[in-house]
DOMI-400277 format. One record per residue (C-alpha): residue in one letter; chain; x, y, z. Coordinates in nm, 3 decimals. Layout:
REM residues N
<atom a, A, <X, Y, Z>>
...
REM end
This chain:
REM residues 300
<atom x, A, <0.000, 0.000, 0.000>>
<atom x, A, <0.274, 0.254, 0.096>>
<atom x, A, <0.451, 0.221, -0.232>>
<atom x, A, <0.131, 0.252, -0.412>>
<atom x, A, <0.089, 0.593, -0.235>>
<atom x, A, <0.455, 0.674, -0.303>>
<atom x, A, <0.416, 0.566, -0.665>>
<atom x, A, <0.090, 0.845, -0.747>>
<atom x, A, <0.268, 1.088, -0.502>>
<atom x, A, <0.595, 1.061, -0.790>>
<atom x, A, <0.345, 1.063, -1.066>>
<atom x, A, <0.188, 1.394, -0.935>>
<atom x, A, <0.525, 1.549, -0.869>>
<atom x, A, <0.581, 1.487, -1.231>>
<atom x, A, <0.283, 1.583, -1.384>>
<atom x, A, <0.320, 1.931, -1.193>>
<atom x, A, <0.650, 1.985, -1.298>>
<atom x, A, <0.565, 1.920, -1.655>>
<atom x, A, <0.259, 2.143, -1.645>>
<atom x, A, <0.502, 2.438, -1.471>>
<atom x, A, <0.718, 2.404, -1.778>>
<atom x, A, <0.503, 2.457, -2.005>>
<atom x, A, <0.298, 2.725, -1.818>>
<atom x, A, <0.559, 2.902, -1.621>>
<atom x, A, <0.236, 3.127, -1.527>>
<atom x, A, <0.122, 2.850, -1.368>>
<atom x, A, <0.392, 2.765, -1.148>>
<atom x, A, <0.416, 2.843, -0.745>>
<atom x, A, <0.485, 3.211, -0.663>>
<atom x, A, <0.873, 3.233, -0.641>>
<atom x, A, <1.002, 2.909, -0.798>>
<atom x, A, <1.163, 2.918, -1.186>>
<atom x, A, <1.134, 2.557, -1.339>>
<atom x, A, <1.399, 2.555, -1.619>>
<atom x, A, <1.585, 2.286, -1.836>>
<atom x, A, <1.869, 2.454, -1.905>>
<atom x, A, <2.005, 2.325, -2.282>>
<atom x, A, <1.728, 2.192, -2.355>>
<atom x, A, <1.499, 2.474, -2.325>>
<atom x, A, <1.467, 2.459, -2.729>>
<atom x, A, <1.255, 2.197, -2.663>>
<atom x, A, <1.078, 2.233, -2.306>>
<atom x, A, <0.760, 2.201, -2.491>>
<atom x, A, <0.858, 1.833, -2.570>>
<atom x, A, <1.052, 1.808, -2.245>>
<atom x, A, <0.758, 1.935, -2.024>>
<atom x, A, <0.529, 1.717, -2.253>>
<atom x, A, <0.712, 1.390, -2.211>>
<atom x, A, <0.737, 1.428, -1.798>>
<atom x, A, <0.363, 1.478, -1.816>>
<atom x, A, <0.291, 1.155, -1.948>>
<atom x, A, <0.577, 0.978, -1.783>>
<atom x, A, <0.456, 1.130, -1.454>>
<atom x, A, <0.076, 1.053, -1.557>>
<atom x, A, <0.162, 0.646, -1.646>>
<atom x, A, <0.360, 0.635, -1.296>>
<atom x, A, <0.004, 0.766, -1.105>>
<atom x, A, <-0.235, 0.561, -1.312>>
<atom x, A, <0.033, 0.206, -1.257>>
<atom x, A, <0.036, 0.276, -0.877>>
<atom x, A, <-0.363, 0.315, -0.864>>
<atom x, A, <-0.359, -0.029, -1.035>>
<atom x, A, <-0.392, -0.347, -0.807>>
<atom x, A, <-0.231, -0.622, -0.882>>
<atom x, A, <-0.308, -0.887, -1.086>>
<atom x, A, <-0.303, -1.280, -1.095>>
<atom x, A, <-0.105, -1.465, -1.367>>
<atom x, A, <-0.450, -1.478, -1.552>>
<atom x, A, <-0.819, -1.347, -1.454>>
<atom x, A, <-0.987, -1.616, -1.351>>
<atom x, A, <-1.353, -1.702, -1.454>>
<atom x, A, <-1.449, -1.824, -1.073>>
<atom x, A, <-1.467, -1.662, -0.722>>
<atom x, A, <-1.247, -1.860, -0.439>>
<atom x, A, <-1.441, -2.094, -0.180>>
<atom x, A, <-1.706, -1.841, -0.037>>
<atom x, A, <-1.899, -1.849, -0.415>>
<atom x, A, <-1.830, -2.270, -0.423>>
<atom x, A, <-1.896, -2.296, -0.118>>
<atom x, A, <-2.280, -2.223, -0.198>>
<atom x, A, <-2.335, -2.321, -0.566>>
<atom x, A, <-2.668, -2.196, -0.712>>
<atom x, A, <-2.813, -2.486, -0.790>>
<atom x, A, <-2.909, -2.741, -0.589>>
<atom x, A, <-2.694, -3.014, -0.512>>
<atom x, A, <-2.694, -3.316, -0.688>>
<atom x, A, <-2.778, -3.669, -0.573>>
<atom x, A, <-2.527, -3.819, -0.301>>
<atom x, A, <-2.451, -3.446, -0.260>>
<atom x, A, <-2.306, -3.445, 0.134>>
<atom x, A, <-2.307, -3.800, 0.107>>
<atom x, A, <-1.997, -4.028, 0.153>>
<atom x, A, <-1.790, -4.021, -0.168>>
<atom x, A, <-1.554, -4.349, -0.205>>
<atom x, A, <-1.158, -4.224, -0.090>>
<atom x, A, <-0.869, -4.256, -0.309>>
<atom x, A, <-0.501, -4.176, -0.309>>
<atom x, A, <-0.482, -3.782, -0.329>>
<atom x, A, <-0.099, -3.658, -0.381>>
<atom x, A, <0.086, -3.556, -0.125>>
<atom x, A, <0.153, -3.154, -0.236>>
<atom x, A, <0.436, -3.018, -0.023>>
<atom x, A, <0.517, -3.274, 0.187>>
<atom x, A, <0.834, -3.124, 0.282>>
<atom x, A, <0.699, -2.756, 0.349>>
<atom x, A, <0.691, -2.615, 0.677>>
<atom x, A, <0.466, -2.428, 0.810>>
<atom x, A, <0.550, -2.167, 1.096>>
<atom x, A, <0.312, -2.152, 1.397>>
<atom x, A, <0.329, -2.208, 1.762>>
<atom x, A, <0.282, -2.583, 1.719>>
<atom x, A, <0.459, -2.830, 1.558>>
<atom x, A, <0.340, -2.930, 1.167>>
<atom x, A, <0.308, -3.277, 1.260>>
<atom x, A, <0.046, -3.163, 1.548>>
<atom x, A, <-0.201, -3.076, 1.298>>
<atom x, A, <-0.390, -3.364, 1.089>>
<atom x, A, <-0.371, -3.356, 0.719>>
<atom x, A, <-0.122, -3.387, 0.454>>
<atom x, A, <-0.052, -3.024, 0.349>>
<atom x, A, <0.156, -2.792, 0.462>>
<atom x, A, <0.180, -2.452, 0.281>>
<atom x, A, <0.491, -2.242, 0.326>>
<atom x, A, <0.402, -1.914, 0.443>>
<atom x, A, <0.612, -1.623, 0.549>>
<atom x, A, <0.436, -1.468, 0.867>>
<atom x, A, <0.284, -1.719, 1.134>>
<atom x, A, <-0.080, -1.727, 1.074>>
<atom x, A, <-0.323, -1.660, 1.386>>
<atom x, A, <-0.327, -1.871, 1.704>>
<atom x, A, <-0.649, -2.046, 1.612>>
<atom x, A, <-0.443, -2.239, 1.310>>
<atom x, A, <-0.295, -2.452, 1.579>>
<atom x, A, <-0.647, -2.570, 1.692>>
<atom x, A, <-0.921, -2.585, 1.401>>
<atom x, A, <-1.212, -2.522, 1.512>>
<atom x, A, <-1.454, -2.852, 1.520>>
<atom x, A, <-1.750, -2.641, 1.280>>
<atom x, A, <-1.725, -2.520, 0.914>>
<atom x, A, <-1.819, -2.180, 1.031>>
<atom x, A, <-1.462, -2.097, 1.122>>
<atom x, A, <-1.376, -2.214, 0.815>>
<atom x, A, <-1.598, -1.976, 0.621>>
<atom x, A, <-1.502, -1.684, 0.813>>
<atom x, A, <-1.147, -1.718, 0.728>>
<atom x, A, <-1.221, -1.748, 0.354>>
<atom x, A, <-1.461, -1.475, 0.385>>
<atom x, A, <-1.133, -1.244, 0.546>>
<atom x, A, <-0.910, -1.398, 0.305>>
<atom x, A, <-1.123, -1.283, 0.005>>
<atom x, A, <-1.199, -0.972, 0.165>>
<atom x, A, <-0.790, -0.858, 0.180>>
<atom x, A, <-0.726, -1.054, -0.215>>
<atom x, A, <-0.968, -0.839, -0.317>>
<atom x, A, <-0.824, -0.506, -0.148>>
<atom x, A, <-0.445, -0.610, -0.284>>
<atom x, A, <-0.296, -0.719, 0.069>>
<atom x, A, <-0.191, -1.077, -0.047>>
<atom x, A, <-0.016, -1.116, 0.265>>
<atom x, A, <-0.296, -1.091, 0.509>>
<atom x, A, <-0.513, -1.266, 0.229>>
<atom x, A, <-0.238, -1.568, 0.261>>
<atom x, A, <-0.245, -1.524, 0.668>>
<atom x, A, <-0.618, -1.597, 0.666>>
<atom x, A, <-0.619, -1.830, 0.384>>
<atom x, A, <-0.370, -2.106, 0.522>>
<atom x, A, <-0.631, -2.036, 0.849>>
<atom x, A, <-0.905, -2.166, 0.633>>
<atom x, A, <-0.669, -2.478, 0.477>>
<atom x, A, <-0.570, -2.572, 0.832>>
<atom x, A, <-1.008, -2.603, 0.937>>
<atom x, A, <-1.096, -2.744, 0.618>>
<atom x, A, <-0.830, -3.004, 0.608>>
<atom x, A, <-0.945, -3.061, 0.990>>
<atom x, A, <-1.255, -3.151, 0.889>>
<atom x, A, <-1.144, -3.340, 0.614>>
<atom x, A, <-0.920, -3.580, 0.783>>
<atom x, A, <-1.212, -3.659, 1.017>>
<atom x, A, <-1.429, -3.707, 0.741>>
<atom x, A, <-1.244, -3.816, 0.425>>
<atom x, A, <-1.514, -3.959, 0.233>>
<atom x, A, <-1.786, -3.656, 0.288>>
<atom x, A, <-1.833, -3.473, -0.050>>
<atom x, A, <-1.893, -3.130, 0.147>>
<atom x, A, <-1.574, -3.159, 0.336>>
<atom x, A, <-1.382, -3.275, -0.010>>
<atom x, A, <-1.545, -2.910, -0.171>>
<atom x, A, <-1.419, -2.710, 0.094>>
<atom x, A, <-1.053, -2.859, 0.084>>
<atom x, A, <-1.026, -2.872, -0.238>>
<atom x, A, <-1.162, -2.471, -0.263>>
<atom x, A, <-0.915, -2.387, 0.031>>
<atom x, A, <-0.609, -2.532, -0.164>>
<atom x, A, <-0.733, -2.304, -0.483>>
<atom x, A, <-0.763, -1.980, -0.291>>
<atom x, A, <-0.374, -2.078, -0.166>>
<atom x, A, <-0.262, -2.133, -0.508>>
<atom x, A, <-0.414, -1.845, -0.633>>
<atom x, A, <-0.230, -1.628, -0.446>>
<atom x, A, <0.102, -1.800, -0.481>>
<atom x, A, <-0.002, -1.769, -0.848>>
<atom x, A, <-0.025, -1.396, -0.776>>
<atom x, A, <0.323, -1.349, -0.600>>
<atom x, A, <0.520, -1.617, -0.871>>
<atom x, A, <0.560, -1.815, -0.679>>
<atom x, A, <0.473, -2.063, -0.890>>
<atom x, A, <0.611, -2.455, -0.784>>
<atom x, A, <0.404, -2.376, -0.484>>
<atom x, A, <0.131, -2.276, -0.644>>
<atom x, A, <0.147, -2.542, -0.873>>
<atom x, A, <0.131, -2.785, -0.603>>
<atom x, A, <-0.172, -2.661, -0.412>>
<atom x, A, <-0.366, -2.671, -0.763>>
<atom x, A, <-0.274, -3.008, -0.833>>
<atom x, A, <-0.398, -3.111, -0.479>>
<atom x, A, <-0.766, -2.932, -0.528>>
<atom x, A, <-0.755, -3.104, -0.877>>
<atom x, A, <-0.709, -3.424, -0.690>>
<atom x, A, <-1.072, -3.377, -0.491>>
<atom x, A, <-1.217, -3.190, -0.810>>
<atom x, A, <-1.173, -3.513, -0.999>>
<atom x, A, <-1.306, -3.738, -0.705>>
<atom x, A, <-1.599, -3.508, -0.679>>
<atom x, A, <-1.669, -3.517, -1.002>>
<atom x, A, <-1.637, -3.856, -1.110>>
<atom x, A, <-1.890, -3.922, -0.809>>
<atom x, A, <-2.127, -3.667, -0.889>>
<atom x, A, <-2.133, -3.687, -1.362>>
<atom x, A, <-2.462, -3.539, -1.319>>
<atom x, A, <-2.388, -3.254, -1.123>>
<atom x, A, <-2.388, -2.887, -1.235>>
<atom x, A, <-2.108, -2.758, -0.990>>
<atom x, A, <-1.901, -3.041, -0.944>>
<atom x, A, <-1.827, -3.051, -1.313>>
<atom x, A, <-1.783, -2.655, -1.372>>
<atom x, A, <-1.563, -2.708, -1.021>>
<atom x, A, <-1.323, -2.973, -1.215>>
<atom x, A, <-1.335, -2.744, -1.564>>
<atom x, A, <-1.208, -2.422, -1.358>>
<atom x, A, <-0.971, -2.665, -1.196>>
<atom x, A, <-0.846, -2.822, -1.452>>
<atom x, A, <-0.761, -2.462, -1.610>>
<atom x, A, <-0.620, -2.306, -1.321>>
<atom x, A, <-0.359, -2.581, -1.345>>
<atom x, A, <-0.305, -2.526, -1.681>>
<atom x, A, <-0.284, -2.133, -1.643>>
<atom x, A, <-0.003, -2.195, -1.383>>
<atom x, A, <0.153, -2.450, -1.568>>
<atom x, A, <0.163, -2.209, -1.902>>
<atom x, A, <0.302, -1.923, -1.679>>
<atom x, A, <0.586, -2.190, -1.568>>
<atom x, A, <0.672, -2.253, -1.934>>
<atom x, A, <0.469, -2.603, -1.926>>
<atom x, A, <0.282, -2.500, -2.248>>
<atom x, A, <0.259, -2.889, -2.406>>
<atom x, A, <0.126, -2.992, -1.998>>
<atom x, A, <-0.087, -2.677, -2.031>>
<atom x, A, <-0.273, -2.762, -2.371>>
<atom x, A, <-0.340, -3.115, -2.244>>
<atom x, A, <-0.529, -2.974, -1.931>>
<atom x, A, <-0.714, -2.727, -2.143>>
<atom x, A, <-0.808, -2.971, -2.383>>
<atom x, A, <-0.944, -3.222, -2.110>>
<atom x, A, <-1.131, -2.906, -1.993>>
<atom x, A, <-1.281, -2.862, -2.323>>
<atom x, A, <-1.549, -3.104, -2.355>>
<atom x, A, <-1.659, -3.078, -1.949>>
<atom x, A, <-1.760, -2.698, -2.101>>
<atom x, A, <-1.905, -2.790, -2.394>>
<atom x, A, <-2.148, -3.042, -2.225>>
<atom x, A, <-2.205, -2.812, -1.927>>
<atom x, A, <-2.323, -2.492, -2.264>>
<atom x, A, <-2.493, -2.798, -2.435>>
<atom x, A, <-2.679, -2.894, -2.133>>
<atom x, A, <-2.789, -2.565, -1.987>>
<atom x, A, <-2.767, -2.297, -2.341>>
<atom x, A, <-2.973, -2.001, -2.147>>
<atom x, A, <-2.669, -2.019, -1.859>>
<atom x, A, <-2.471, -1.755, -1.991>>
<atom x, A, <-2.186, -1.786, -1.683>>
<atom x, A, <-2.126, -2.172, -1.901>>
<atom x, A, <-2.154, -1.995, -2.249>>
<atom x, A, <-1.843, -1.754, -2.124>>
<atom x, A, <-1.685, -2.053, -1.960>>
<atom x, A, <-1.652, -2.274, -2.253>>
<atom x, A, <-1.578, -1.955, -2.455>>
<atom x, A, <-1.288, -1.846, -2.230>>
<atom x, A, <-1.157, -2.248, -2.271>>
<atom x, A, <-1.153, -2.200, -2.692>>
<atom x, A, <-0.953, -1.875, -2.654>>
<atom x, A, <-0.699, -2.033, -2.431>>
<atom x, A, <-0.677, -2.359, -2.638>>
<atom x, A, <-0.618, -2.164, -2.967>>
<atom x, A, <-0.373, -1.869, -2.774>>
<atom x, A, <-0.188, -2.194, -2.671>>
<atom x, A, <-0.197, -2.338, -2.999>>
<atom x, A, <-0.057, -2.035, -3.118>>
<atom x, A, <0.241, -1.995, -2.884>>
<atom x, A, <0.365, -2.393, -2.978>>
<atom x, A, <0.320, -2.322, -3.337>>
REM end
């Protein structure tokens, strides 16, 4: 935030001085702005520190950006899809072998690592609050933290995004390591891991982030593959699927990154085919074209 402020602060500066060479008039009382040999050409000179001056305010006003916009909010929109859930929705969903992303990660808290059930461990470079040591045993402390997390992503303060984000991943693995087989608890991992790879995504940090998207993949897939007639749980494994492959492009994976765009192809085409009047699916599968054929383009 502070070198936002100093960035439109420079900008300004800039700007003014440019203006004060061209209008002299305009200048404060007392002060001659000059450019000594080059005063053949202050009109130019004052000119170009204008709009160097005006790009330096209007950069700093920007927020930063993830590697690629995303066509999905983080857990607090999946964690309350619009439709109604499908059959076995909630239900016990058969467990399988989900990778072990950053095993060898530590994470930095009053506790130990190995204290806290679950098999992922982000790295993260300010110790998250007390409460990550003991999850709370309700999904309500689990929503809260996503809901803070979004709340700072969305203002630009990725760090106290990421605090309350691994806060979230700590209660929703919790839950999931009690329940392993519940679909609900499965969601909210697997939207948890996202939200952390998005904004390791948004810092480049990208083996990191790459990990935490394979992981969600992981429980997209089981969801999915449990639930073939459900709305959200197959948009869920399309966004998936192309978050991967937007991290895996930015990592110069571009062969790894077509493959995962083109296995997220036909999940949008059958989502638009099934549902033509949703127009959030008729974007989706048009955003998944555009990135197969930009890919296409770059390996050509």
């Amino acid at each position: 935030m502070l070198g936002r402020v100093v960035g439109v602060l420079a900008g300004l500066i800039l700007i003014a001085v440019g203006v004060g060479l061209w209008r002299p008039d305009l200048a404060p009382h007392g002060i001659a702005l000059g450019v000594g040999p080059f005063s053949p050409y202050k009109s130019e000179v004052s000119g170009l520190m204008a709009a160097v001056g005006a790009v330096i305010a209007i950069a700093a006003m920007q927020r930063p950006r993830a590697s690629r916009a995303r066509r999905s909010p983080g857990a607090a929109a999946m964690r309350a899809p619009a439709d109604p859930p499908g059959p076995g929705a909630g239900q016990p969903v058969a467990a399988e072998a989900v990778p072990e992303p950053l095993a060898q990660a530590v994470i930095h808290q009053a506790e130990p690592a190995a204290e806290l059930p679950g098999w992922f461990a982000p790295v993260v470079d300010m110790p998250p609050p007390e409460t990550l040591a003991t999850p709370a045993p309700d999904r309500a402390a689990f929503v809260a933290a996503t809901d803070a997390g979004d709340h700072f992503r969305m203002q630009g303060a990725f760090d106290d995004a990421m605090d309350h984000y691994v806060v979230a991943l700590s209660h929703a693995r919790f839950e999931h390591e009690k329940h392993p087989d519940n679909s609900q608890a499965q969601a909210d991992f697997a939207a948890a891991l996202t939200n952390v790879g998005d904004v390791y995504d948004t810092q480049g940090r990208l083996d990191l982030a790459l990990e935490a998207h394979e992981g969600s993949l992981a429980l997209r897939r089981r969801l999915a593959a449990a639930a073939p007639s459900d709305k959200a749980a197959q948009r869920a494994l399309s966004l998936s699927l192309e978050r991967l492959a937007d991290t895996r492009d930015s990592r110069g994976h571009r062969t790894r990154a077509l493959d995962l765009y083109r296995e997220s192809l036909p999940i949008a085409e059958k989502l638009a085919a099934a549902h033509p009047d949703d127009a959030v699916l008729a974007a989706d599968l048009t955003t998944t074209r555009a990135n197969i054929a930009a890919l296409e383009a770059k390996l050509a």
